[in-house]
C-alpha positions in Angstrom: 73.1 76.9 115.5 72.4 76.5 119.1 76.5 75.5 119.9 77.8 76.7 122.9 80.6 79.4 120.2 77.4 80.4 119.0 75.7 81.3 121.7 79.0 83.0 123.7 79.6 84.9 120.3 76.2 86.2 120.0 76.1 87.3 124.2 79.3 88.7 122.9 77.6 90.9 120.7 74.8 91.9 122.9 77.5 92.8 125.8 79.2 95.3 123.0 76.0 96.9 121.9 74.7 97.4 125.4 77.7 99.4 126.4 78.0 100.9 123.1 74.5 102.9 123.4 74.9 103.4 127.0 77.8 105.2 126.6 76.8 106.9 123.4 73.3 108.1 125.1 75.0 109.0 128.4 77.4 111.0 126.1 74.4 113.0 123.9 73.0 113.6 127.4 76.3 115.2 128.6 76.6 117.2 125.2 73.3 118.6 125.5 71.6 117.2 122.5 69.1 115.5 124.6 67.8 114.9 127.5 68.0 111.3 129.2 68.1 110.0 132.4 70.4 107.1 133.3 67.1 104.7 134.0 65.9 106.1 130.1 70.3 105.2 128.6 69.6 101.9 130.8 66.5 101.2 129.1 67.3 102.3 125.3 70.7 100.3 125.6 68.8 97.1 127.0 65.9 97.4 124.1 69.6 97.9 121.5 70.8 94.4 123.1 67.2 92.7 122.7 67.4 93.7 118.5 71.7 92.6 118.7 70.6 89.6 120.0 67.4 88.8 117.6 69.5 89.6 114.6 71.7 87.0 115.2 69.6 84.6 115.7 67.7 85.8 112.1 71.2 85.4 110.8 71.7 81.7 111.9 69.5 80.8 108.7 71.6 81.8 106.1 73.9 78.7 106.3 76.7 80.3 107.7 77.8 79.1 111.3 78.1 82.0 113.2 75.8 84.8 114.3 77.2 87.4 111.3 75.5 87.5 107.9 79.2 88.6 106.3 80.5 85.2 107.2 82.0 85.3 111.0 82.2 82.0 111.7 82.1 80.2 115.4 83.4 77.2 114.2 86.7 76.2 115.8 89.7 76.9 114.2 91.9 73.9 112.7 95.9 74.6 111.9 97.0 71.6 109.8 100.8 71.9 109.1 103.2 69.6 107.8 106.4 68.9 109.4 109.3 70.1 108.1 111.8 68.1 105.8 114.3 65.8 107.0 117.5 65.0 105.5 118.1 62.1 106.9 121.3 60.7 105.1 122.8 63.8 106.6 124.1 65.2 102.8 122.2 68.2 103.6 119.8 67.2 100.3 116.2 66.8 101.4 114.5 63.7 99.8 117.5 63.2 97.1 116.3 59.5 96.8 118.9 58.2 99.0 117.9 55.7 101.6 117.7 57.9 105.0 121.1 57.0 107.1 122.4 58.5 109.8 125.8 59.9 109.6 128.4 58.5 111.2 129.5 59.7 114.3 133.0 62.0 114.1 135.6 60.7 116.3 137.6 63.4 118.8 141.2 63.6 118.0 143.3 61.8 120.7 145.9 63.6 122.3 149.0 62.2 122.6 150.8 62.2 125.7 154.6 64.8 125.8 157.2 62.5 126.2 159.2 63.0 129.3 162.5 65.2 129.2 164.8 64.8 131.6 166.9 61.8 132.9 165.8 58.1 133.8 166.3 56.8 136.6 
């Protein structure tokens, strides 16, 4: 519960909800439907991050590994993949039952010389 993911993930959170009702305060204070001072949008935004951050830890019992009770997870993510198939008797068949042989190397063409025109001396 206590991992280092967790415990980024749920600062995380807190971060988010402290700017989130700051600037939604600050914002109903701008609009006129209240009144608040940026000490009071400080101080509700602050009290918002105390409850973000005590829900998450209340969410760490339900069995799940991250600070979320929908199932966010903070475990680290794993990527198995396979490699791809080789053909390795080079008949462009993958795993046709033949035992894996390289192809043989082409040869270049050799280029035979013009013979000379002209008179011998």
């Amino acid at each position: 519960m206590y991992s280092t993911n967790y415990l980024a993930a749920t600062a995380e959170r807190a971060v988010k909800t402290f700017a989130q009702t700051l600037l939604a305060t600050l914002g109903a204070d701008a609009a006129g439907v209240f009144t608040a001072s940026t000490l009071d949008a400080v101080t509700v935004a602050a009290g918002a991050a105390f409850i973000s951050v005590l829900t998450s830890f209340a969410s760490a019992s339900t069995g799940r590994t991250g600070p979320s009770l929908i199932g966010e997870t903070t475990a680290p993510d794993v990527y198995i993949t396979n490699p791809p198939a080789r053909d390795g008797d080079g008949d462009g068949l993958v795993n046709d039952g033949k035992p894996n042989q390289a192809p043989a190397p082409k040869k270049a063409p050799t280029k035979k010389a013009p013979a000379a025109k002209g008179k011998k001396i």
